[in-house]
PDB file of N, CA, C, O and CB in Angstrom:
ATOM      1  N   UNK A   1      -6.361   5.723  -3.614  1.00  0.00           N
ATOM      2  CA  UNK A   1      -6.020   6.648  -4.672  1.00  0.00           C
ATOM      3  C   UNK A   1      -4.660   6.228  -5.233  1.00  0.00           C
ATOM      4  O   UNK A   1      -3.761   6.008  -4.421  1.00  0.00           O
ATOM      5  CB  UNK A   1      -6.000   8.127  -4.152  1.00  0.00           C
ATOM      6  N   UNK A   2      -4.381   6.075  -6.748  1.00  0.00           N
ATOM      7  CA  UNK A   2      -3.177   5.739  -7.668  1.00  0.00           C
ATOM      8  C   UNK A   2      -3.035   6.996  -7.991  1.00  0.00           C
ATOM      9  O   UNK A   2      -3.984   7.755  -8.184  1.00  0.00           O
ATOM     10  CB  UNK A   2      -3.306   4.718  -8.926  1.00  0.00           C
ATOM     11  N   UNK A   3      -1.736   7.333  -8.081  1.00  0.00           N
ATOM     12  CA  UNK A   3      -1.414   8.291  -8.976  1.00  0.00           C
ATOM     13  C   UNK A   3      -0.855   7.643 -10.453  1.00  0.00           C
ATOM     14  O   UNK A   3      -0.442   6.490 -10.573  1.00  0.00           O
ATOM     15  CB  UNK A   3      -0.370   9.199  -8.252  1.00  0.00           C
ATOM     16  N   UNK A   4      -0.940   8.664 -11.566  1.00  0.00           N
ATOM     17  CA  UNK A   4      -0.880   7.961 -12.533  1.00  0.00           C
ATOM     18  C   UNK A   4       0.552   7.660 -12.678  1.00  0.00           C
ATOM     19  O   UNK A   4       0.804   6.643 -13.325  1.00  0.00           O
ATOM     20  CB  UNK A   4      -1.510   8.526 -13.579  1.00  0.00           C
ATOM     21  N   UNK A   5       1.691   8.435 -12.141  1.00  0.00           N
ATOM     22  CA  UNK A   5       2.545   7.992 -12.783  1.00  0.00           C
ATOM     23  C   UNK A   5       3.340   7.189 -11.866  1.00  0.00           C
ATOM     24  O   UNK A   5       4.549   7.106 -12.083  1.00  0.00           O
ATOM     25  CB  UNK A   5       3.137   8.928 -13.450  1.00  0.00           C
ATOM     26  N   UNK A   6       2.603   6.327 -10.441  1.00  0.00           N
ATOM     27  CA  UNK A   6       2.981   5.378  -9.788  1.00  0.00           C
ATOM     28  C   UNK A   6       2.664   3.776 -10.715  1.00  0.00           C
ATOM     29  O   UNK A   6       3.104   2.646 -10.505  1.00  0.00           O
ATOM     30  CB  UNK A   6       2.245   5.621  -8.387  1.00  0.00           C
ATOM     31  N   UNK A   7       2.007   4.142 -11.454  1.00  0.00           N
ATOM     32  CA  UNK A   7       1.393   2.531 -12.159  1.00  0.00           C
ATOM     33  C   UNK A   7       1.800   2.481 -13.317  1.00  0.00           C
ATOM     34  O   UNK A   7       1.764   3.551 -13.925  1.00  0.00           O
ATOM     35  CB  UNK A   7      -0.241   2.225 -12.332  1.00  0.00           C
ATOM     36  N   UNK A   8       2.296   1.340 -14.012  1.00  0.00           N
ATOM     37  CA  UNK A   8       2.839   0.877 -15.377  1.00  0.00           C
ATOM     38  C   UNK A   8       1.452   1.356 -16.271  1.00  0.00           C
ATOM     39  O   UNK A   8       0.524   1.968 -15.742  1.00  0.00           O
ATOM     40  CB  UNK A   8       3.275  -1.033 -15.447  1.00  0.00           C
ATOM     41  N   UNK A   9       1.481   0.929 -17.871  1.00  0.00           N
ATOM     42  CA  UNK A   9       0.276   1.298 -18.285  1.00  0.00           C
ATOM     43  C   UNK A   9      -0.474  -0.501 -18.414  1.00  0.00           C
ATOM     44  O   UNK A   9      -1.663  -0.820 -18.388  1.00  0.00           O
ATOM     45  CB  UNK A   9       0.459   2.390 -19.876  1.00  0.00           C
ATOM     46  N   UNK A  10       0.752  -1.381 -18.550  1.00  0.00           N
ATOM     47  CA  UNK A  10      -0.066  -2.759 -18.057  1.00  0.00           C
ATOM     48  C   UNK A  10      -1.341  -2.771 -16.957  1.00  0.00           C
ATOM     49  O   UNK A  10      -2.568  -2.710 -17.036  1.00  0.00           O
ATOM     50  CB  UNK A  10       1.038  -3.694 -17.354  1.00  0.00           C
ATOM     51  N   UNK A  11      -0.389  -2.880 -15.937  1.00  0.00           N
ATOM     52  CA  UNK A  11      -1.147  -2.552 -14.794  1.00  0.00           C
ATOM     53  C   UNK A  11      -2.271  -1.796 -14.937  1.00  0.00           C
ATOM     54  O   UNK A  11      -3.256  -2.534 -14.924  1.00  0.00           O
ATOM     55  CB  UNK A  11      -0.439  -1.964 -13.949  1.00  0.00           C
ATOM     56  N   UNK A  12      -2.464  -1.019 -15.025  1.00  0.00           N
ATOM     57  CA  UNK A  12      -3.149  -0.007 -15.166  1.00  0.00           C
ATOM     58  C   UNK A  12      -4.579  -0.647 -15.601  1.00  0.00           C
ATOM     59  O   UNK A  12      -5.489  -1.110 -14.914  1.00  0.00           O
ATOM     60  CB  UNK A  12      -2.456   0.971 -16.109  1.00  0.00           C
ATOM     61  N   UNK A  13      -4.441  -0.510 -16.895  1.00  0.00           N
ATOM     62  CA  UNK A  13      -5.649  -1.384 -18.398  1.00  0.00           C
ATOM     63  C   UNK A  13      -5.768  -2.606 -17.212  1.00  0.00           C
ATOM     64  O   UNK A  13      -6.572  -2.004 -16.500  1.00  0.00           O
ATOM     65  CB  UNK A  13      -4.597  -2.159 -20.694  1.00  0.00           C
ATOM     66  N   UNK A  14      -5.561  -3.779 -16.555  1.00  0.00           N
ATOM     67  CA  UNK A  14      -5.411  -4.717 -16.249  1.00  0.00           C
ATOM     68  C   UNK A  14      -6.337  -4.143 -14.647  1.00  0.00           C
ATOM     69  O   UNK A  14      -7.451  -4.644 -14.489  1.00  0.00           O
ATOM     70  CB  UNK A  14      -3.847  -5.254 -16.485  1.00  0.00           C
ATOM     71  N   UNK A  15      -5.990  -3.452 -13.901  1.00  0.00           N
ATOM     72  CA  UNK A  15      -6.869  -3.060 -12.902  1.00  0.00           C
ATOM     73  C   UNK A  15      -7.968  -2.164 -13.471  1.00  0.00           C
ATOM     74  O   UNK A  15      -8.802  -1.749 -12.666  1.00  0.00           O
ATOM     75  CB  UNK A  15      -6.123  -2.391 -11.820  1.00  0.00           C
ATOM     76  N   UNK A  16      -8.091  -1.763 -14.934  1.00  0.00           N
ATOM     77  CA  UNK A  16      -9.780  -1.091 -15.469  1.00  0.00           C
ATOM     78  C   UNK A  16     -10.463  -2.191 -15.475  1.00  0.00           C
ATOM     79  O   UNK A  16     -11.577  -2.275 -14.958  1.00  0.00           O
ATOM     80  CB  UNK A  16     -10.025  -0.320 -17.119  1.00  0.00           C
ATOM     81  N   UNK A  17      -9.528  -3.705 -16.400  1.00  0.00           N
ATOM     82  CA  UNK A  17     -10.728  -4.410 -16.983  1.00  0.00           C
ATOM     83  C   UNK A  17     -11.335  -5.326 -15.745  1.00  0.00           C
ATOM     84  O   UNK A  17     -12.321  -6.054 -15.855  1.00  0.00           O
ATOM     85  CB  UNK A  17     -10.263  -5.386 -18.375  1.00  0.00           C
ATOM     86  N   UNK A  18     -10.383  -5.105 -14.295  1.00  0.00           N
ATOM     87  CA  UNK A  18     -11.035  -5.871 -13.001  1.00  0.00           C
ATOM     88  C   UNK A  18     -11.564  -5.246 -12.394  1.00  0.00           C
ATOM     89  O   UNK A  18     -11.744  -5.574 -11.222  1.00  0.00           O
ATOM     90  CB  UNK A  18     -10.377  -6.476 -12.120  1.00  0.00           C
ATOM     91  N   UNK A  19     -12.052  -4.083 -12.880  1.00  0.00           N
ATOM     92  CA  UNK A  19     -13.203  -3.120 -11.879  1.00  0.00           C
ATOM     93  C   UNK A  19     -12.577  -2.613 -11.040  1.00  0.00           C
ATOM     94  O   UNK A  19     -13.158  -1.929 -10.197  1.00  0.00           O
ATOM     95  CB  UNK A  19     -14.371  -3.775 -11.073  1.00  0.00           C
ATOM     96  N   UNK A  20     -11.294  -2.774 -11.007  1.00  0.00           N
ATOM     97  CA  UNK A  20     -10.289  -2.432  -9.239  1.00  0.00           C
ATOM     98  C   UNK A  20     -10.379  -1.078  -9.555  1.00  0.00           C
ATOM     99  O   UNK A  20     -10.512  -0.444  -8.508  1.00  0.00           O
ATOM    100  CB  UNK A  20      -8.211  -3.063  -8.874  1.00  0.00           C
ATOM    101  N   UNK A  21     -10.360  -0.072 -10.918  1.00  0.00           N
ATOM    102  CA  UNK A  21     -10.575   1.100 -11.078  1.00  0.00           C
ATOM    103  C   UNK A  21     -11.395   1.292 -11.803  1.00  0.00           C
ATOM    104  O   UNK A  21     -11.763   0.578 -12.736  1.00  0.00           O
ATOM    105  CB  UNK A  21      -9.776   1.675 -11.314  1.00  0.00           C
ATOM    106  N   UNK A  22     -11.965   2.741 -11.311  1.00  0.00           N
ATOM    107  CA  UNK A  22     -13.417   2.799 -11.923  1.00  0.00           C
ATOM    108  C   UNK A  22     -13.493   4.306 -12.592  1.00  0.00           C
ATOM    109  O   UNK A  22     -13.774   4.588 -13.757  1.00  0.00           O
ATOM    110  CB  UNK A  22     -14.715   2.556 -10.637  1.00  0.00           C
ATOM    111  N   UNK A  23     -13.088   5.365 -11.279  1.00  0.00           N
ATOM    112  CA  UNK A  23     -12.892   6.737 -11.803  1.00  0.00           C
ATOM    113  C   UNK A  23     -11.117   6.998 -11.548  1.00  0.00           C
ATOM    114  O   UNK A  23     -10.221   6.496 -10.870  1.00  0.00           O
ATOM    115  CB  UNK A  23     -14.023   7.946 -10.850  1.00  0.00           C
ATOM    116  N   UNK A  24     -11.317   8.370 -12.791  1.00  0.00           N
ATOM    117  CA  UNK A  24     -10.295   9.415 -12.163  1.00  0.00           C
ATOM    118  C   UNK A  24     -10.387  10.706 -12.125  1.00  0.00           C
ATOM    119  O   UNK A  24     -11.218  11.473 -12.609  1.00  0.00           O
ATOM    120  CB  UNK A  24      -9.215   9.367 -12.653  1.00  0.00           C
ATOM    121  N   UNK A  25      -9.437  10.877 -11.490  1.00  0.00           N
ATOM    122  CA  UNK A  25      -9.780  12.826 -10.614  1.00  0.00           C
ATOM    123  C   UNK A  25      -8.200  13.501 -11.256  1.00  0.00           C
ATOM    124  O   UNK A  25      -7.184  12.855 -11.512  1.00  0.00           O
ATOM    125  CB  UNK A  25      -9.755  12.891  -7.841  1.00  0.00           C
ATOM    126  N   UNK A  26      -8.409  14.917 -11.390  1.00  0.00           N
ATOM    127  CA  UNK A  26      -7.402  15.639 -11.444  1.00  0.00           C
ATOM    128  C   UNK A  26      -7.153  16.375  -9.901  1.00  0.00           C
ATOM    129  O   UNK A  26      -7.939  17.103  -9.296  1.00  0.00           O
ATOM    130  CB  UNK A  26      -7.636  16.564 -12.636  1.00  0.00           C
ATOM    131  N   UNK A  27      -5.573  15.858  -9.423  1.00  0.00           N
ATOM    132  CA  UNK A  27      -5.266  16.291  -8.105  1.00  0.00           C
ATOM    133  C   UNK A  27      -5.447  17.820  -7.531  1.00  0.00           C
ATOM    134  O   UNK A  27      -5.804  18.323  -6.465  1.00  0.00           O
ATOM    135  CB  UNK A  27      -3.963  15.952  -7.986  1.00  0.00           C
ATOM    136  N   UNK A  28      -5.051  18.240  -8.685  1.00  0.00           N
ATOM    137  CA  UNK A  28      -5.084  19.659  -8.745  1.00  0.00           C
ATOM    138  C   UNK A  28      -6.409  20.429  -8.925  1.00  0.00           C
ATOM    139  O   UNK A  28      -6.360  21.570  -8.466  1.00  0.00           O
ATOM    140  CB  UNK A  28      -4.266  20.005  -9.762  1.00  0.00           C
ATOM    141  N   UNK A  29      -7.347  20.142  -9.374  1.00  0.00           N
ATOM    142  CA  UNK A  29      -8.532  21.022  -9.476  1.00  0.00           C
ATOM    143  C   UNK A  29      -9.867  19.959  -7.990  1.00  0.00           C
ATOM    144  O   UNK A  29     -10.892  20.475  -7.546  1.00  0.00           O
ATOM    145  CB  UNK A  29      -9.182  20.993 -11.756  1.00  0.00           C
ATOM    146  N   UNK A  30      -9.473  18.855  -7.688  1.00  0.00           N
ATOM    147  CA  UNK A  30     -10.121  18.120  -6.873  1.00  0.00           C
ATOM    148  C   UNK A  30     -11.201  17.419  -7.635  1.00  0.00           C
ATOM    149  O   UNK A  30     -12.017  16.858  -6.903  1.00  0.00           O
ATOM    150  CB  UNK A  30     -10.565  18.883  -5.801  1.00  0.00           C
ATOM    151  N   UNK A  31     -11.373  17.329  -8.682  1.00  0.00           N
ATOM    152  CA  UNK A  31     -12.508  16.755  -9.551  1.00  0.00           C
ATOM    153  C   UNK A  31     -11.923  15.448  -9.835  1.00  0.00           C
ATOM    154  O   UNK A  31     -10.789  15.157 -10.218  1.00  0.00           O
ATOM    155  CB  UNK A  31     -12.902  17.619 -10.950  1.00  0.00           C
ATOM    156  N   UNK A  32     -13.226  14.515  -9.492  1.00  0.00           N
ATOM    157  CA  UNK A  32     -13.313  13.591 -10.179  1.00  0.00           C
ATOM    158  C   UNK A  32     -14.211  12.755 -11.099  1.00  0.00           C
ATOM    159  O   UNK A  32     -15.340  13.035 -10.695  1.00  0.00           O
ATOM    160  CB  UNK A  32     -13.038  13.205  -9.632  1.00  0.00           C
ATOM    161  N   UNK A  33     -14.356  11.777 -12.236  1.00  0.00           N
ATOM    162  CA  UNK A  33     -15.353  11.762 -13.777  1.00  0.00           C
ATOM    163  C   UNK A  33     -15.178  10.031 -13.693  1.00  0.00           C
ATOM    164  O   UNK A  33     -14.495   9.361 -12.919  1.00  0.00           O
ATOM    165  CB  UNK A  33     -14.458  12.796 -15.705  1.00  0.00           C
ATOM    166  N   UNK A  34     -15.845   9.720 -14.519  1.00  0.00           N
ATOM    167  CA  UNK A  34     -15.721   8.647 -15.325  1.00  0.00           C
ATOM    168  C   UNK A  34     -14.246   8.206 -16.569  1.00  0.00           C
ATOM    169  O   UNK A  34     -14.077   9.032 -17.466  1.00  0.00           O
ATOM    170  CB  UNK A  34     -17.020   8.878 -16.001  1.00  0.00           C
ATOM    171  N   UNK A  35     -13.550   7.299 -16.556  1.00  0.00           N
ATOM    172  CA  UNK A  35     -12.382   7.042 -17.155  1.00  0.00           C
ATOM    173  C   UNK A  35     -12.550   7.514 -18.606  1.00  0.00           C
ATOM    174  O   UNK A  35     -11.620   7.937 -19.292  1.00  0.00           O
ATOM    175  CB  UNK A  35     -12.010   5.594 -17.008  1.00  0.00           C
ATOM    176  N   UNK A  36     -14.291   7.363 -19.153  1.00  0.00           N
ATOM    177  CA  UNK A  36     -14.525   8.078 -20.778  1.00  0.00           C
ATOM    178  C   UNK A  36     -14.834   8.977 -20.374  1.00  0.00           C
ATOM    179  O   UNK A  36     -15.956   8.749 -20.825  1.00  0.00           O
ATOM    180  CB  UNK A  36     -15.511   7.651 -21.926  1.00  0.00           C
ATOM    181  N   UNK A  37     -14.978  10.089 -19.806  1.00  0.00           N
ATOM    182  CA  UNK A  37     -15.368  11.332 -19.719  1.00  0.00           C
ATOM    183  C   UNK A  37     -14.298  12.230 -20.909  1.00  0.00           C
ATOM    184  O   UNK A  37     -13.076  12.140 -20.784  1.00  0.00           O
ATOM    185  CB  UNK A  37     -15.260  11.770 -18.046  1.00  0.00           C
ATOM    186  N   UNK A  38     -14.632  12.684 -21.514  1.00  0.00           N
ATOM    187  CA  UNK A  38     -14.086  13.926 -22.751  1.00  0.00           C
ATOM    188  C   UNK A  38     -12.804  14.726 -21.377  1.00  0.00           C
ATOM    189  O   UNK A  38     -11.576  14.631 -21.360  1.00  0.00           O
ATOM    190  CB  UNK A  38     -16.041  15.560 -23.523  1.00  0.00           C
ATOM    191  N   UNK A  39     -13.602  15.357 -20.531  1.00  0.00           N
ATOM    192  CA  UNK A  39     -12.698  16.016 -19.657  1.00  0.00           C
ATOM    193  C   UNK A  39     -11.502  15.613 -18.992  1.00  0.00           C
ATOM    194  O   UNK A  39     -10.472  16.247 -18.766  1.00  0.00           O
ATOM    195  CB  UNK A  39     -13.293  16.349 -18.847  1.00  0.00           C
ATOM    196  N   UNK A  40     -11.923  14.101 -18.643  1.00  0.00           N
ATOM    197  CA  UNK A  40     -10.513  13.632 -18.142  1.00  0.00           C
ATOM    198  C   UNK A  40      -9.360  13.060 -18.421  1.00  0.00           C
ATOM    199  O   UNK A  40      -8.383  12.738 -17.744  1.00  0.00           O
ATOM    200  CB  UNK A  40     -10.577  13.109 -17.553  1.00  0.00           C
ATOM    201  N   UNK A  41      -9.809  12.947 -20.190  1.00  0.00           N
ATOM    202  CA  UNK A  41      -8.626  12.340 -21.010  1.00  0.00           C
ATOM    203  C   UNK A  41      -7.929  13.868 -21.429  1.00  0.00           C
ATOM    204  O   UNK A  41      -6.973  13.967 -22.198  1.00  0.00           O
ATOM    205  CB  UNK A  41      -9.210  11.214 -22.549  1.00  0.00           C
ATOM    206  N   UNK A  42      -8.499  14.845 -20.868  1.00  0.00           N
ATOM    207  CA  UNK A  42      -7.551  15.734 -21.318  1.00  0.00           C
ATOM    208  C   UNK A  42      -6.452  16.182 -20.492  1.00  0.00           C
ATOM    209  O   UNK A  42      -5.394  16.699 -20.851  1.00  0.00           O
ATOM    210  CB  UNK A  42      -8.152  16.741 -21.697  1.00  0.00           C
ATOM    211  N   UNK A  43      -6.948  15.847 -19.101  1.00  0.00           N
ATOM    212  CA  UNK A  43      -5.742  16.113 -18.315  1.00  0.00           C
ATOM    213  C   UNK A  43      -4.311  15.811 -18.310  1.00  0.00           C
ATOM    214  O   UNK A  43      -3.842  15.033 -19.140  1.00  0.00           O
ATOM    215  CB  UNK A  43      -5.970  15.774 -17.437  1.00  0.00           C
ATOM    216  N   UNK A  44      -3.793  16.224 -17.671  1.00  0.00           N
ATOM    217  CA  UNK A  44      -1.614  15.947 -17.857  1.00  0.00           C
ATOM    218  C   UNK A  44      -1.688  14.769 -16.727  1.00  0.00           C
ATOM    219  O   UNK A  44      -2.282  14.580 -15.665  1.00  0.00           O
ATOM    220  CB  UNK A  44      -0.025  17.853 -17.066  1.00  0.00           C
ATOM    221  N   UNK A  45      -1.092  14.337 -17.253  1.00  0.00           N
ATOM    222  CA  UNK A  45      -0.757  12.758 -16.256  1.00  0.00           C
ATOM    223  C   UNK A  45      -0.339  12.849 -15.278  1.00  0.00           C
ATOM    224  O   UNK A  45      -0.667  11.927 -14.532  1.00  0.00           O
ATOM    225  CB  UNK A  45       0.160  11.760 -16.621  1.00  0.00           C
ATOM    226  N   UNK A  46       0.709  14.066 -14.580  1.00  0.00           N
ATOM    227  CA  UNK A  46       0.951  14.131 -13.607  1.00  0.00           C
ATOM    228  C   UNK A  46       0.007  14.688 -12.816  1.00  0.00           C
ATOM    229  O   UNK A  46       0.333  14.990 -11.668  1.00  0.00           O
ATOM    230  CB  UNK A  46       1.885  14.513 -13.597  1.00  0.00           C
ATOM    231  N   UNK A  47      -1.305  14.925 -13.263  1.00  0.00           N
ATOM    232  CA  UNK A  47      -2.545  15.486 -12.400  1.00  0.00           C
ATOM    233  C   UNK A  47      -3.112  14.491 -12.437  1.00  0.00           C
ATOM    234  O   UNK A  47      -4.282  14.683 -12.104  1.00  0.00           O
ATOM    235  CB  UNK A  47      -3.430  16.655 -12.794  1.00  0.00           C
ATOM    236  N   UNK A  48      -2.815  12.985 -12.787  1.00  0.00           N
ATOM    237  CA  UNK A  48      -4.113  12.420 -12.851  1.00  0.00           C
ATOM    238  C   UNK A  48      -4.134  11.252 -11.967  1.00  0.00           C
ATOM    239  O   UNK A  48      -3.141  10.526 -11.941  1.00  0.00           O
ATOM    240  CB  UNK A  48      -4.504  12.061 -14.243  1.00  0.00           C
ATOM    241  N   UNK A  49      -5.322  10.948 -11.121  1.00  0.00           N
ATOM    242  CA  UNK A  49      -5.325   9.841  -9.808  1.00  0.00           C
ATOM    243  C   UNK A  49      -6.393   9.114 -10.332  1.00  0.00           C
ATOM    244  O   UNK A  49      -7.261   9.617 -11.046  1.00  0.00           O
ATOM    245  CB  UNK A  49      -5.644  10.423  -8.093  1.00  0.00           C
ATOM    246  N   UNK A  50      -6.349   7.877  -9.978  1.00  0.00           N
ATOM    247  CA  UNK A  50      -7.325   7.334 -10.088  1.00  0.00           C
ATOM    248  C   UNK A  50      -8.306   6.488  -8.799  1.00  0.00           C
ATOM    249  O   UNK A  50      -7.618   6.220  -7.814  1.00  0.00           O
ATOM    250  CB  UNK A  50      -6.886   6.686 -11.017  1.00  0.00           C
ATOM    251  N   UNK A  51      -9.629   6.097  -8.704  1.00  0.00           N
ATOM    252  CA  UNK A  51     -10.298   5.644  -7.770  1.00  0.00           C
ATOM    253  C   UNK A  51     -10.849   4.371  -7.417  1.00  0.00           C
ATOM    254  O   UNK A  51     -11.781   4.018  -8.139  1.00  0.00           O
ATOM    255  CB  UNK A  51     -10.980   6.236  -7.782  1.00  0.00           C
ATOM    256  N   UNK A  52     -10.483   3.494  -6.390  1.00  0.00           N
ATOM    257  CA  UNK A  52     -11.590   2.282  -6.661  1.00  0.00           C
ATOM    258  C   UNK A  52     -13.180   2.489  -7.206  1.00  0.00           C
ATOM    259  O   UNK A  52     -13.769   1.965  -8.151  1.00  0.00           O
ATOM    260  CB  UNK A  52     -11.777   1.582  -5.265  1.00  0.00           C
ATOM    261  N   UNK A  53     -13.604   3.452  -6.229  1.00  0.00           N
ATOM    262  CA  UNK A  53     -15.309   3.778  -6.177  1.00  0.00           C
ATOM    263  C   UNK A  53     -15.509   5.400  -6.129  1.00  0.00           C
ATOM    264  O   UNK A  53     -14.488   6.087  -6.140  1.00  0.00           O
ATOM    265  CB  UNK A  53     -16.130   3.045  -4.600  1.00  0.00           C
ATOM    266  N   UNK A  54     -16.636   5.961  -6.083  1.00  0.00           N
ATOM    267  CA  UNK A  54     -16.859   7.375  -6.068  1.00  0.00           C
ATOM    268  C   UNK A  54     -16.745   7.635  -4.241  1.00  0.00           C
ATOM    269  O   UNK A  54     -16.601   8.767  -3.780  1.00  0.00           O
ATOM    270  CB  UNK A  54     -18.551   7.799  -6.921  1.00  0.00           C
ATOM    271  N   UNK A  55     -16.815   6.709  -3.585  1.00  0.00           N
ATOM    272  CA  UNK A  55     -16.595   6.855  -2.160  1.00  0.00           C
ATOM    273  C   UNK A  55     -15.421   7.041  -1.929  1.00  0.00           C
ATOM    274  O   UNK A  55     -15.057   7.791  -1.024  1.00  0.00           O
ATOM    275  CB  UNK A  55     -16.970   5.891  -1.400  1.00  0.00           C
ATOM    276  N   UNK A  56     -14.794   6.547  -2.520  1.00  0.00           N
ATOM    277  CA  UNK A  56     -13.585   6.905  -1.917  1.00  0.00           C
ATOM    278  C   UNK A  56     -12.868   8.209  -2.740  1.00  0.00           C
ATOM    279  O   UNK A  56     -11.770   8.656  -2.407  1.00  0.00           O
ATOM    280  CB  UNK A  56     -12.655   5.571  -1.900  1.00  0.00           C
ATOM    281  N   UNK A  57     -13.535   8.654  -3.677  1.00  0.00           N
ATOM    282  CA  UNK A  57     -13.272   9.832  -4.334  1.00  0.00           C
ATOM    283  C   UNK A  57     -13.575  11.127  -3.536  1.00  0.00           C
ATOM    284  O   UNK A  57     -12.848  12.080  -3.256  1.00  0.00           O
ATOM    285  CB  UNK A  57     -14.002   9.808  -5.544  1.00  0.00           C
ATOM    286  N   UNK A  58     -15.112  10.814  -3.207  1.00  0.00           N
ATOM    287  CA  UNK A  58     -15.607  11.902  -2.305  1.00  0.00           C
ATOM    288  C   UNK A  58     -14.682  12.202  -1.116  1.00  0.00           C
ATOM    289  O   UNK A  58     -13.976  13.209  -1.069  1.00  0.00           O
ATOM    290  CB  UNK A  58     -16.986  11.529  -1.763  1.00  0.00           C
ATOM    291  N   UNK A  59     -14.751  10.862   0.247  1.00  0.00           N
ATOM    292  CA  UNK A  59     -13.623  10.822   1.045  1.00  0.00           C
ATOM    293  C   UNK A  59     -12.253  11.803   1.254  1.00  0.00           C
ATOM    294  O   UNK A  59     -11.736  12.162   2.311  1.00  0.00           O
ATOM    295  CB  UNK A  59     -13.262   9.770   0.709  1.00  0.00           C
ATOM    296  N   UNK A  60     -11.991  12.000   0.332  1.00  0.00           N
ATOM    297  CA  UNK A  60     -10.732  12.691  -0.208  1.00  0.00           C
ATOM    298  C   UNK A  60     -11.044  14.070  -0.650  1.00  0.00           C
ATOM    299  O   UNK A  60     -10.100  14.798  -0.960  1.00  0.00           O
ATOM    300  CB  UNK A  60     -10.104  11.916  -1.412  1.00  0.00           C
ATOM    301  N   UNK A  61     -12.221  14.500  -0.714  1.00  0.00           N
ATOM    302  CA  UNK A  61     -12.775  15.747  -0.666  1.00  0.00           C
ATOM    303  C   UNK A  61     -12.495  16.173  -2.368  1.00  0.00           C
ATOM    304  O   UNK A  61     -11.747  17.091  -2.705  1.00  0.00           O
ATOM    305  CB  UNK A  61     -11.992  16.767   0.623  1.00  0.00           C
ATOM    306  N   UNK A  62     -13.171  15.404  -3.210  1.00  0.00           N
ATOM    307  CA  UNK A  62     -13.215  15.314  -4.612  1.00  0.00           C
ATOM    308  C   UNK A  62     -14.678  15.577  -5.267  1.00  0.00           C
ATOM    309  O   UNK A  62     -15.605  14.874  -4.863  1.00  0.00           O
ATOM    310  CB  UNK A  62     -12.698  13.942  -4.972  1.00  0.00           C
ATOM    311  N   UNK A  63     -14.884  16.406  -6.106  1.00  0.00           N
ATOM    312  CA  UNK A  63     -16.179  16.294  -6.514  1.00  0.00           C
ATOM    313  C   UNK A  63     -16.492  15.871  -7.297  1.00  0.00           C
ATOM    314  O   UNK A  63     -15.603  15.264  -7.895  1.00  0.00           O
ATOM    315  CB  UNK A  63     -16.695  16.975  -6.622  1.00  0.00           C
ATOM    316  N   UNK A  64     -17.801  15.816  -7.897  1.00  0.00           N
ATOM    317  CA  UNK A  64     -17.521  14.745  -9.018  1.00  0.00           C
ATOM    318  C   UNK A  64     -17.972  15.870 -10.483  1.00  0.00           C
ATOM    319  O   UNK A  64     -18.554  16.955 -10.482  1.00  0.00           O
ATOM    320  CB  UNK A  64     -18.768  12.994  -8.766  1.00  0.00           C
ATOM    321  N   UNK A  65     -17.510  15.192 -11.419  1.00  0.00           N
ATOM    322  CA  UNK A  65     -17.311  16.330 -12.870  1.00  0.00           C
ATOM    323  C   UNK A  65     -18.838  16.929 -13.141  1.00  0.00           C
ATOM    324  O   UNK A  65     -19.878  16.340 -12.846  1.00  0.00           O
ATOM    325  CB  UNK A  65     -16.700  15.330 -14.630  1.00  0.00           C
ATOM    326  N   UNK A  66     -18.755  18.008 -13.660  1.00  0.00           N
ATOM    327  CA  UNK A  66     -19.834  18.590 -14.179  1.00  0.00           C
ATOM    328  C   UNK A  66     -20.224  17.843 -15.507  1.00  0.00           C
ATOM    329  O   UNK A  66     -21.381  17.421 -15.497  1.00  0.00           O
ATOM    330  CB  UNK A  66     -19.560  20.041 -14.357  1.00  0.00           C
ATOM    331  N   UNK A  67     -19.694  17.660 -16.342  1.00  0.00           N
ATOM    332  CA  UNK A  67     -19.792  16.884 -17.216  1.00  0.00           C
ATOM    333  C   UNK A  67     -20.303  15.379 -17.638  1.00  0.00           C
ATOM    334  O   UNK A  67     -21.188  15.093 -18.444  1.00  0.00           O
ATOM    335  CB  UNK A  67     -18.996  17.019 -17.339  1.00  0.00           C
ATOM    336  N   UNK A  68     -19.309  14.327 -16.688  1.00  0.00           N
ATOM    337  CA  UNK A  68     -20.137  13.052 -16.744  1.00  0.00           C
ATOM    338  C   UNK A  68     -20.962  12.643 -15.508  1.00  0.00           C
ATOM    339  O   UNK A  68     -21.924  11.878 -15.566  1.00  0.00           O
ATOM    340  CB  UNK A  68     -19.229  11.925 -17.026  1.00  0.00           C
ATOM    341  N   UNK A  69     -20.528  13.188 -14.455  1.00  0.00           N
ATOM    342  CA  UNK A  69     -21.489  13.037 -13.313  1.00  0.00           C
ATOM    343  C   UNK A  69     -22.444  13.663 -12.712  1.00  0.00           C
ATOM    344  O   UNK A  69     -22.627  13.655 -11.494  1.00  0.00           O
ATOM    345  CB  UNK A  69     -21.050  12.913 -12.555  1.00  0.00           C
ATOM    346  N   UNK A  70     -23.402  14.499 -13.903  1.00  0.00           N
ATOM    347  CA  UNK A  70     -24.608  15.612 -13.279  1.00  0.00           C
ATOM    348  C   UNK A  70     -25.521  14.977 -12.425  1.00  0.00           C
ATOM    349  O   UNK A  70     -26.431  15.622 -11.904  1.00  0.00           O
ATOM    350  CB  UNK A  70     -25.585  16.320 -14.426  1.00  0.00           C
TER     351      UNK A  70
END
């Protein structure tokens, strides 16, 4: 798990386009979506983590969004 405001925004774009990240979760509500999900670009950055895989999302006791992951 990254938090968002541990990572540059280089970095960042640069570990999407290597698959190293895939989802992100808001810390605070325990949900986690897809990086295009409508819902998770709305979150505040300081809520926002991101995931290698949905395993390791779950792991962490995260669910996954109502929205992109029915």
């Amino acid at each position: 798990m990254i938090r968002h405001d541990d990572i540059n925004p280089a970095e960042l774009r640069k570990q999407i386009r290597q698959k190293k990240i895939t989802f992100g979760g808001n810390v605070k509500l325990k949900i986690f979506g897809k990086l295009n999900c409508k819902s998770g670009k709305r979150m505040f950055k300081q809520n926002r983590v991101f995931f290698c895989s949905e395993e390791e999302a779950l792991e962490r006791n995260f669910r996954p969004c109502g929205h992109c992951l029915i």
